[in-house]
N, C-alpha and C positions, 0 to 999 in steps of 0.2 A: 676513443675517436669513432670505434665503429658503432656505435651506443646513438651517438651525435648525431654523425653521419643518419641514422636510421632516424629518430627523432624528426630531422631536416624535412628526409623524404616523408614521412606521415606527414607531418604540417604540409607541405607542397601539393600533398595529393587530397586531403581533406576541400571538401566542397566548401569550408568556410574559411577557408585561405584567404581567396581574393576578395568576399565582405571583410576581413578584419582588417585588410593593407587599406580599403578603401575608405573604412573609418580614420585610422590614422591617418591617411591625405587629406581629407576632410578637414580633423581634427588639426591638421597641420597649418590649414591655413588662416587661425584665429592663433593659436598657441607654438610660436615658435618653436619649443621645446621639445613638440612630440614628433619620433622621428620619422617622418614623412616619406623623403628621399633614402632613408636608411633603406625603409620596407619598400620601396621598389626596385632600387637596387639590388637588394637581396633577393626577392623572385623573379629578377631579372638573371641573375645567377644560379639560384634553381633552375630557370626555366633552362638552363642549358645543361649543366652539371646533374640532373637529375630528370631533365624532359617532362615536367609537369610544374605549375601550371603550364600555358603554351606563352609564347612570350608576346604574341598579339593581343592576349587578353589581357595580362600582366599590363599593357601600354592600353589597352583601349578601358579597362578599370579605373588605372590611375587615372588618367586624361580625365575621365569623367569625375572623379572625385575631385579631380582638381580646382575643374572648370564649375562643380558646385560650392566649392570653398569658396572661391573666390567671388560667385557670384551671391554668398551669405555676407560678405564684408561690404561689397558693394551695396546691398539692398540697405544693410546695416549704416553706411555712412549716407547714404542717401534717405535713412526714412529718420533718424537723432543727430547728423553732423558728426561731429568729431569732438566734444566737450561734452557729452553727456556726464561719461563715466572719471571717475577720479584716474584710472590710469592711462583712459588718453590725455588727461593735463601733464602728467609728467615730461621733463624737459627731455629725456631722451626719444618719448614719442612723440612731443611737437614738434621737435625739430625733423623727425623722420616725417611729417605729416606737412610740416609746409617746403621742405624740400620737393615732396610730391608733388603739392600744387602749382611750385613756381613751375616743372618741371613737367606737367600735365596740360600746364598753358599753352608750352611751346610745344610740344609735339607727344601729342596723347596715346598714340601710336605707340613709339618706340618705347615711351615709359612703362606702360602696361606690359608691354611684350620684353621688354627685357625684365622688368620686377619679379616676374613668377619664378626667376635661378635664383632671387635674392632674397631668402625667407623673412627677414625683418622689413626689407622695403617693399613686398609683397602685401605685407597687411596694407603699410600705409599710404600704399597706394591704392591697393582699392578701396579702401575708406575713403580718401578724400576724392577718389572718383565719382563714388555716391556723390558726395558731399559736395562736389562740384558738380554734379549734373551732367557728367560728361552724357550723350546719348546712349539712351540705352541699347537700341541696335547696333552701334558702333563699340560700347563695350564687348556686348556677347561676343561680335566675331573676332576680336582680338584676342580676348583672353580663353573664347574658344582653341583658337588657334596655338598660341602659348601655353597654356594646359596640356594639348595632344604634344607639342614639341619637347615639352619640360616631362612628361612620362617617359617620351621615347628616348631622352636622352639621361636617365635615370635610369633607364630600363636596359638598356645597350650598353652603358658602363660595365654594370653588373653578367651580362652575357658576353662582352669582350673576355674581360677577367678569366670566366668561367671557362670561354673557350681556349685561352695561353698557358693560364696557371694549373699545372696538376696538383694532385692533392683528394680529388672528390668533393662533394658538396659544402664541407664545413672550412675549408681553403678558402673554395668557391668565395663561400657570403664577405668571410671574414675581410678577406685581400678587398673584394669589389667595393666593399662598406667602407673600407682605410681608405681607398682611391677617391671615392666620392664623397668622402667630409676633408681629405686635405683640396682636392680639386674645389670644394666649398668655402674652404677657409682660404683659400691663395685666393682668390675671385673677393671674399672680403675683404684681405689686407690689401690688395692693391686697390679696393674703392674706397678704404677710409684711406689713402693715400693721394689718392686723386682728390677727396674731397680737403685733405688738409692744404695742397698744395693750392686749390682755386679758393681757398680759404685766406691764404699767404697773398694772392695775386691782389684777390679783391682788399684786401686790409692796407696792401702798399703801393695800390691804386689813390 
């Protein structure tokens, strides 16, 4: 453990810490899969359990990685649409892609800014953002703003954790990383729950 623990602290103190969490948020907001929220979370719990990086930059990194993911998807659905590639035709991305749009219609605002907690509806909303032309200054400061929310509230996770739970730094990640994928996964089953139920309403309308 204390092998770990040291391992932790070198990573945390190395100057290419917060370039590599910043690729993976980056990277995160094209490819699901890479874990995004994992790595801020965890130097969000560094930053307490170990005092490096500082946890302002941990939030002010991410935010920014964020808010240029997101504005690659954007440029991306706004400069090919949403059909280019063989797997935005898949039925599980169209449907995440016209839920967007119906859903960007009515209030473009709230979608954008709540999408950025929801890693699959995050793509597909800022793709069909592009793709619908939402304005582009009215994009920026949204998902400007949701970008810095979505770091600092990934980032605080991780630093709550660190600061209740003893243990040292390999506790630290571990607990915060468990707390903010089940906190990600309860957030998904109640919106594929929500979506099955307005699914029911409208079918027996």
């Amino acid at each position: 453990m204390d092998g770990i623990d040291a391992g932790l602290e070198a990573i945390a103190a190395s100057p290419w810490a917060l370039p590599a969490m910043a690729v993976l948020v980056l990277a995160d907001a094209f490819l699901v899969v890479v874990p995004g929220e994992a790595a801020v979370t965890a130097f969000g719990a560094l930053a307490v359990a170990h005092g490096a990086p500082p946890l302002a930059a941990v939030i002010a990194v991410a935010g920014a990685a964020a808010f240029g993911g997101d504005l690659c998807c954007y440029l991306v659905g706004r400069a090919v649409g949403t059909q280019r590639w063989a797997w935005m035709r898949g039925p599980r991305v169209r449907a995440a892609l016209e839920w967007a749009r119906a859903r960007l219609e009515r209030n473009a605002a709230v979608v954008l800014f709540t999408a950025r907690f929801v890693p699959f509806a995050r793509l597909a909303v800022n793709l069909a953002a592009g793709a619908a032309r939402v304005h582009p200054p009215r994009f920026l400061g949204i998902a400007a703003v949701a970008a810095l929310a979505w770091a600092t509230y990934q980032a605080v996770i991780g630093a709550v954790v660190a600061a209740l739970v003893p243990g040292g730094p390999v506790v630290a990640v571990v607990v915060s990383v468990v707390v903010a994928v089940g906190i990600g996964v309860g957030i998904d089953v109640l919106l594929a729950r929500r979506a099955r139920r307005r699914a029911a309403r409208e079918g027996s309308a």
